[in-house]
N, C-alpha and C positions, 0 to 999 in steps of 0.2 A: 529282575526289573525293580524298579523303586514304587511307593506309593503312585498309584494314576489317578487323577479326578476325572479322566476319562472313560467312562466302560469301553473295555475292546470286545472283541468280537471272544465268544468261552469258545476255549479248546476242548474241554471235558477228560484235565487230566488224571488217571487214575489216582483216587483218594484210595489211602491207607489207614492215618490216622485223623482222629477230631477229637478238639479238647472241648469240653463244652463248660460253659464260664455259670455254673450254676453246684450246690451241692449235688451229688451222688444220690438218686432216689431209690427206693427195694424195688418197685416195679415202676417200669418205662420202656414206652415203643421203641425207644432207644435201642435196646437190648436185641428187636425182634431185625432191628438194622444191622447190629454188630453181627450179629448172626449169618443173616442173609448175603448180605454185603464181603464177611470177612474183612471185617475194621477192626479197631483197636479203639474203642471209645471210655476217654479220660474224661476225669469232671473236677472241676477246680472255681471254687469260689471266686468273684472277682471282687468281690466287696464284701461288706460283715456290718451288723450293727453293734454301735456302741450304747451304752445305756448313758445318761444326764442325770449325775445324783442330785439327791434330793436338796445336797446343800448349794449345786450350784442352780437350781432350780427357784429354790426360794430368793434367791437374787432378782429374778425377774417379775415376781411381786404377785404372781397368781396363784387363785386359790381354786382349784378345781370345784371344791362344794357351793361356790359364788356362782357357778353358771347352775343353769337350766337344762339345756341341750350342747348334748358333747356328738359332734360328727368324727366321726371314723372312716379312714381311706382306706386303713391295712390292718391287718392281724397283729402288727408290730405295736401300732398305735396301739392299739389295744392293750397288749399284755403292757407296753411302758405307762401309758395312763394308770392300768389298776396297781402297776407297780410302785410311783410315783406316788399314788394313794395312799398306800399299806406303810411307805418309809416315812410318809410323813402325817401317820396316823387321821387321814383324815376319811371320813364315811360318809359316802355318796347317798343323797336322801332315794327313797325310794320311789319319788315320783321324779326324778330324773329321766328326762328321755334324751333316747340313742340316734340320731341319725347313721346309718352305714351304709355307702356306698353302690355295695354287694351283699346279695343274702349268703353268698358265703362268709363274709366277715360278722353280718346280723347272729348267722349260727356256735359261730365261734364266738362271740359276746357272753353266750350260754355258761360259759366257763366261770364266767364270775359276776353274772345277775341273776335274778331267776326272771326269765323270758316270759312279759305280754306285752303282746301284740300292741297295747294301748299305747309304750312307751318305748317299740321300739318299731324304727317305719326301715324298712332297708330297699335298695336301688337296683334295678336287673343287671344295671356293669357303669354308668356314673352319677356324677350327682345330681342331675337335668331329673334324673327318674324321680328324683324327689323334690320337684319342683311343685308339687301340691301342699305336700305337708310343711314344705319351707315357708311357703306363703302362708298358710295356715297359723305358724306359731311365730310369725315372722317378730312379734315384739318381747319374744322370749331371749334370754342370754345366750349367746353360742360361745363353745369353745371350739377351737381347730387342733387337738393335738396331734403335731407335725415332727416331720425329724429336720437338719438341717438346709436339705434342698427345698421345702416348703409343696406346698399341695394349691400349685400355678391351676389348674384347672380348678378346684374347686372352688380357693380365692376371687379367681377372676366371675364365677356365678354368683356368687353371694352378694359381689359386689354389682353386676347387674342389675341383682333384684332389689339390692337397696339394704341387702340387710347386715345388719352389722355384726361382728365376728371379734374372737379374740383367738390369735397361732400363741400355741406353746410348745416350745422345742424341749422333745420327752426325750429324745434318744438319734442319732448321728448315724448315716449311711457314707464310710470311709473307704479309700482303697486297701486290700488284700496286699501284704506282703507275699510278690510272686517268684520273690530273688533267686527262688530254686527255679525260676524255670528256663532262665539263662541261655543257660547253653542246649534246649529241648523244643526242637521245632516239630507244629503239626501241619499236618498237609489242609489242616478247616479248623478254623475257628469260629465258635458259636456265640453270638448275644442278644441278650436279650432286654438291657438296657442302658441309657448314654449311659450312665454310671459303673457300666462295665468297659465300654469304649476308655473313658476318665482311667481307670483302673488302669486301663492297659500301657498307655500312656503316662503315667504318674511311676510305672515301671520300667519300662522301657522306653524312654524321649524318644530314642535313634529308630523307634519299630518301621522296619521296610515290609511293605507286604512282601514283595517277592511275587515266589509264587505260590503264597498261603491265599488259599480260598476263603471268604469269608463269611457269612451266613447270618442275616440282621432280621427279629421280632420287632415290628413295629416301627411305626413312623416317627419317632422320636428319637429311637434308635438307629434307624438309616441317616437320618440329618445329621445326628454326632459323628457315624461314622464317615459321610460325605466332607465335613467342615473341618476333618481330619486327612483330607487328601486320599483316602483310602475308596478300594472299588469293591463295593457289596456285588457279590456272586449269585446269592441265594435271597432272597427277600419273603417276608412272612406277617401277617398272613395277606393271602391274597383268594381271589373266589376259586381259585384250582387246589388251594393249599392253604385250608383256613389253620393248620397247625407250623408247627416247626418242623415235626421227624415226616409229615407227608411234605413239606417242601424238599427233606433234604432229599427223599427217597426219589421224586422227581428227577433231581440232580443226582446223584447213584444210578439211575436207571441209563444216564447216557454217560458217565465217568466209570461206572464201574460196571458194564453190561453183564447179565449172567450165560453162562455159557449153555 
């Protein structure tokens, strides 16, 4: 069958293999699926980041030491800010503060400040959580370093709140060269963001689902995948299946029953 923007009614038929559009981790429930299931589970990057050297950087006329307050979305951001820094000799004062996100990204900061609390505020999962301290130093400098798809959610609060903001594009989220995978069909394919949808597409124009199951993280990720004609199988998370590998196992449990 061809792509459906219809859902039909699942048949539940046995999966064998699933590629999953992410680096290969040391441990992951993944594994405890391969196992149980007897699957075949491949992992294949669907995109990569590139770095924005310094000298195409200085074209865009920012000076990181100029701001006050640098917000952080990702780990990426991160390392390409302090990287950005370092090429272009320039040193962050030490009353600089950090907005992040996430306290896992505030923790990974640690890497290359030395960490208080005074200068560094971080968010339980977006940037709403730091809607105190926004307001708080609302007439301080911000920087946004962003890669090329830009940071739509967190732009669009700032600008809410009134407060003014500077994006700088530190480093690029590209499609994966997938040419080898051609001729290699899996019975599920895994994603977990449009930009893997992008990916797949930017490889293969002609892709027909068939009948490749498909498996979509998030709701920005179903939308790319729907505006693509294609029919999500699997969706994540949801309140039965707040992960990935317990959505897929759901789905296993009626495609691949254990005897």
């Amino acid at each position: 069958m061809s792509a459906n923007t219809k859902a039909k009614e699942e048949t539940y038929k046995k999966v064998k293999t699933i590629l999953v559009s992410q680096p290969k981790p040391e441990r992951s429930p993944y594994y405890e699926l391969e196992k149980k299931y007897d699957l075949q589970i491949d992992w294949r990057p669907f995109i990569h980041v590139e770095p924005v050297s310094a000298k195409e950087f200085r074209k865009f006329r920012i000076r990181p030491d100029e701001y006050t307050v640098i917000i952080f979305t990702s780990k990426y951001a991160v390392d390409h800010f302090f990287r950005l820094c370092d090429e272009m000799r320039i040193k962050m004062s030490q009353e600089t503060k950090y907005f992040c996100v996430t306290e896992a990204i505030a923790n990974y900061l640690q890497k290359f400040i030395v960490y208080r609390k005074r200068k560094v505020f971080a968010g339980a999962k977006s940037i709403e959580d730091l809607t105190s301290a926004l307001k708080k130093h609302r007439n301080e400098k911000f920087l946004l370093p962003c890669n090329n798809l830009g940071s739509q959610e967190v732009t669009s609060y700032l600008k809410t709140l009134g407060i003014p903001y500077q994006d700088a594009l530190m480093y690029r989220t590209v499609s994966s060269d997938l040419s080898d995978l051609s001729d290699v069909t899996y019975d599920m394919l895994v994603f977990f963001s449009p930009q893997g949808i992008e990916s797949l597409f930017d490889n293969f124009p002609n892709f027909k689902q068939n009948e490749t199951r498909i498996a979509v993280f998030g709701n920005s990720t179903l939308k790319a995948l729907e505006e693509k004609g294609l029919t999500p199988n699997i969706k994540a998370p949801t309140p039965e299946a707040p992960s990935m590998t317990m959505a897929l196992e759901l789905y296993l449990q009626k495609s691949n029953p254990l005897t």
